[in-house]
Legacy VTK file of the C-alpha trace (Angstrom):
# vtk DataFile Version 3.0
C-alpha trace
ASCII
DATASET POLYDATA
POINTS 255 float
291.599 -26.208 182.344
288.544 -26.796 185.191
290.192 -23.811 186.980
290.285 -21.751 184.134
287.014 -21.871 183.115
285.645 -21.892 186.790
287.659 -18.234 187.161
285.697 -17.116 183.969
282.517 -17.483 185.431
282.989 -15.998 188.591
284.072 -12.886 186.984
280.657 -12.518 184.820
279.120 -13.376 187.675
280.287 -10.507 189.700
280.071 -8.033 186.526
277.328 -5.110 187.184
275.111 -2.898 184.986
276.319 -1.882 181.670
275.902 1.712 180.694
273.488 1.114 178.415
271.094 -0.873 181.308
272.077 2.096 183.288
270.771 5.096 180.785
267.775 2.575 180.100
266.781 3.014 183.946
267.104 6.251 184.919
264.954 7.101 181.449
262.515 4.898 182.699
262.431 6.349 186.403
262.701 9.892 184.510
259.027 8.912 182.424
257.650 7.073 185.890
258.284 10.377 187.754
257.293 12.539 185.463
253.609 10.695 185.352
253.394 10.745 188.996
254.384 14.483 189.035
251.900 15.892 186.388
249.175 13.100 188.429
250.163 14.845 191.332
250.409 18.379 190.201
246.308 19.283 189.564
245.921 17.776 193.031
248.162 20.166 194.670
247.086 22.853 193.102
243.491 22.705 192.850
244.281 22.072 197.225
245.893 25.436 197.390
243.182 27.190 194.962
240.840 26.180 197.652
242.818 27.549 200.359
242.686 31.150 198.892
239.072 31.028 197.853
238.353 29.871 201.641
240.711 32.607 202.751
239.406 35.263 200.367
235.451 33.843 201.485
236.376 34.220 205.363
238.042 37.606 204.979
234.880 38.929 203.407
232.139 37.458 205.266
234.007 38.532 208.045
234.151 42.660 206.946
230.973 42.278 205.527
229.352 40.992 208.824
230.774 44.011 210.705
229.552 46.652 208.446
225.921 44.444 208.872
225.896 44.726 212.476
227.010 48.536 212.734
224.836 49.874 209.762
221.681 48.645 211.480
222.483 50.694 214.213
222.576 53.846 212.118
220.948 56.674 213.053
217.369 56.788 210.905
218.218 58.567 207.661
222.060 59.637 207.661
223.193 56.457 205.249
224.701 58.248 201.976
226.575 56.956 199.308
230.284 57.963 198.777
231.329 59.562 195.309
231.143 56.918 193.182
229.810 54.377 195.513
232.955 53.631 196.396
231.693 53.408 200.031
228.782 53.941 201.975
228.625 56.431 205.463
226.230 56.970 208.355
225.774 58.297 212.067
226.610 55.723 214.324
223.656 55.330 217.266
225.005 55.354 220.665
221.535 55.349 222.828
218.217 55.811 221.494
214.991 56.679 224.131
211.332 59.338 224.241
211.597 62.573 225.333
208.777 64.687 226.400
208.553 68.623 225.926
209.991 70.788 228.798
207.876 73.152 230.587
209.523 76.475 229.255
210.139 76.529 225.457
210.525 74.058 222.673
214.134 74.275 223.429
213.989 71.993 226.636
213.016 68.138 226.579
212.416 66.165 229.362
213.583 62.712 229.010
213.758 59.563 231.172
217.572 58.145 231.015
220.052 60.319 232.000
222.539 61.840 229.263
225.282 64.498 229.693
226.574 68.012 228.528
227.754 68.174 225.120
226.184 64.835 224.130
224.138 65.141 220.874
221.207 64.184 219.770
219.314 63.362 216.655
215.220 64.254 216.562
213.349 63.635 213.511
215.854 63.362 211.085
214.149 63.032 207.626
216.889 63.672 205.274
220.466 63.628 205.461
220.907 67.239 204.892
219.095 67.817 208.305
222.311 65.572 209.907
225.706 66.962 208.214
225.839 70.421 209.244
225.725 72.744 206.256
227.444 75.969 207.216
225.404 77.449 204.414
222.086 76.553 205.735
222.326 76.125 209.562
218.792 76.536 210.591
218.322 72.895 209.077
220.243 71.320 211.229
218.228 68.581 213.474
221.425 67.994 215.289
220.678 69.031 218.997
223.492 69.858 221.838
222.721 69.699 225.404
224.090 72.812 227.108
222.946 72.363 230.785
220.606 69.721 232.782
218.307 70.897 234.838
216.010 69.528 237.210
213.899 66.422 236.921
215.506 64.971 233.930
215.021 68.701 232.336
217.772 69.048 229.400
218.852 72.820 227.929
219.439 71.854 224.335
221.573 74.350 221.946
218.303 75.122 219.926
214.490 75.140 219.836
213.868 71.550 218.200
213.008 72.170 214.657
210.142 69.737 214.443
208.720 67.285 217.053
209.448 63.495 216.911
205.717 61.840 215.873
206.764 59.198 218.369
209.203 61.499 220.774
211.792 59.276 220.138
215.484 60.954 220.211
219.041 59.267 219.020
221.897 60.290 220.862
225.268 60.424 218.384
227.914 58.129 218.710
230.225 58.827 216.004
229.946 59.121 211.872
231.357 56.327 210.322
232.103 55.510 206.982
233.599 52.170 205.381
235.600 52.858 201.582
237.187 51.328 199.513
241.190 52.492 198.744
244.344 50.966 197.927
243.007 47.185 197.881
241.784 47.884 201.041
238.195 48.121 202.718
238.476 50.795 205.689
236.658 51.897 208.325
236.756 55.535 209.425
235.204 56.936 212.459
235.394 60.097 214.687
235.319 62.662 212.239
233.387 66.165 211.868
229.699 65.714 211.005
229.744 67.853 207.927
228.298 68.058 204.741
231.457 68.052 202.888
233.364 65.696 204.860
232.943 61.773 203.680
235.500 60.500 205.888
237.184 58.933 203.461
240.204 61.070 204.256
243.376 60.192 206.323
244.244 56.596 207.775
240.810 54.211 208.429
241.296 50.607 209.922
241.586 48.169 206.969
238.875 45.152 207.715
239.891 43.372 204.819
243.013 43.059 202.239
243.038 41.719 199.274
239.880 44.024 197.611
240.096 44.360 193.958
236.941 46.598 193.984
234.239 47.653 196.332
230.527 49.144 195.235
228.071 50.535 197.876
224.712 50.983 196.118
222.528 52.874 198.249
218.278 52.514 197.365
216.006 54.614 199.711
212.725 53.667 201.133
209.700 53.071 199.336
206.139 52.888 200.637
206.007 48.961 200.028
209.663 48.641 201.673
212.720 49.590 203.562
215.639 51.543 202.139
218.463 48.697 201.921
222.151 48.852 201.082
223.571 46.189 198.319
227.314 45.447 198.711
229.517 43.896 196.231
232.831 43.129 197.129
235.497 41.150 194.431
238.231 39.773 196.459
241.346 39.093 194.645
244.807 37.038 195.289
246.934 36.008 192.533
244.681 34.868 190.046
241.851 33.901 191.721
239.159 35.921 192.312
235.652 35.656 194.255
232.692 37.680 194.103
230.779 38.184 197.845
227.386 39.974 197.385
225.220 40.832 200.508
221.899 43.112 200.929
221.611 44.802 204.455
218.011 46.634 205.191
217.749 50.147 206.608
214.838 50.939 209.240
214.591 54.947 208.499
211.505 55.684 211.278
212.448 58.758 213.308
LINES 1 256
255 0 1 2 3 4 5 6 7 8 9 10 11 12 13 14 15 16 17 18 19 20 21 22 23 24 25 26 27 28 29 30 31 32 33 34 35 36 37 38 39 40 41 42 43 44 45 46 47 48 49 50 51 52 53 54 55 56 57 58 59 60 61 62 63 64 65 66 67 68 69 70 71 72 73 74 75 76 77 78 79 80 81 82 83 84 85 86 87 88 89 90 91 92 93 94 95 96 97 98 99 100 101 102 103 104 105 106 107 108 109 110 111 112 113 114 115 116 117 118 119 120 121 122 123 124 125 126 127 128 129 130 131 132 133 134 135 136 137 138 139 140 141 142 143 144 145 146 147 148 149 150 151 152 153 154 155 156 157 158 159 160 161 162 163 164 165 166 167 168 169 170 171 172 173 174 175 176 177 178 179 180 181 182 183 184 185 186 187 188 189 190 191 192 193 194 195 196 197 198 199 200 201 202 203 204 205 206 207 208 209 210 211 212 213 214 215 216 217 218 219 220 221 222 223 224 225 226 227 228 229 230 231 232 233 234 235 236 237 238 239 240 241 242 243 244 245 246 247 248 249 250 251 252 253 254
């Protein structure tokens, strides 16, 4: 009878959950994780929201400084708007130095660092209508060619200069550029005709930044209480974040 009751025992003893215990449990682990996951969940995401705006930030500070450095190197007075202000374009400066007059005609200068044949140079350019060539009005042109050195620093330019530097000051061309907006893109274009017609926002430019939802170049010439200055407003866009990035560069326009 001891035994009996003894063996009784032992078998509630090793007897385990019951199914109901068990369905009890995993609802309650099911609730616990479920509060740590929508804890957790903000956290996470509000980590990778900050990722992107840092990435979208970087990505536009970064194009933004480049077009900063190279547009205050533009040649005075060739910075006009694309159609639409979709982007902005220019003559990139190469070398910039004085130049007296030659000895025989107004279509020699005399300069002190040397340059080459075929470079070109910009003198007194007041407008940018004397900088892209207009086939329909050549005699505008302030764009200068050298054809031949001669002695003593002596250069044989293409044409008599049209009008003299105030402070002989030449700008020898490096290249147009222009930066647009296309495709979600910002590009850079370079190495195209100077031309009146041509914006260079044609073919394949080098993308400085991705992820562009729009681009606006606002263009405001020179006053005589300040310098012309460019505004740019870029709105970066991944997913659906976006960030604004707003920056003013100034424009010295003395020839």
């Amino acid at each position: 009878m001891i035994r009996s009751k003894f063996r009784q025992k032992s078998r509630k003893a090793q007897s385990g959950f019951t199914l109901i215990e068990l369905v009890v449990t995993i609802t309650l682990l099911g609730v616990v994780g479920m509060m740590g996951v929508q804890s957790i969940l903000p956290i996470v995401r509000g980590y990778v929201d900050a990722r992107i705006v840092d990435r979208l930030y970087n990505e536009a500070k970064f194009s933004v400084e480049r077009m900063d450095r190279e547009l205050r190197m533009a040649i005075p007075n060739t910075v006009r708007p694309v159609t639409d202000n979709t982007g902005i374009q220019f003559g990139k400066l190469k070398k910039a130095g004085y130049y007296s007059t030659g000895p025989a005609d107004r279509s020699q200068i005399e300069i002190l660092e040397p340059l080459t044949i075929n470079d070109q140079l910009s003198i007194y350019n007041t407008n940018p209508n004397f900088f892209y060539f207009d086939s329909t009005k050549p005699t505008e042109s302030r764009i200068y060619t050298i054809d031949s050195l001669l002695g003593g620093n002596i250069l044989q330019l293409n044409n008599k200069l049209k009008k003299d530097s105030p402070n002989r000051r030449y700008y020898q061309i490096d290249t147009p550029v222009t930066f647009y907006y296309s495709d979600n893109k910002l590009l850079r274009n370079f190495n195209y005709s100077i031309d009146i017609n041509e914006y260079g926002t044609g073919g394949d430019g080098n993308a400085l930044a991705t992820k562009v939802y729009s681009a606006t170049f606002t263009y405001s010439p020179e006053t005589m209480h300040r310098n012309a200055y460019i505004d740019i407003r870029l709105i970066m866009e991944e997913g659906d974040i976006t960030l604004e990035y707003n920056h003013r560069i100034h424009v010295r326009n003395t020839p």
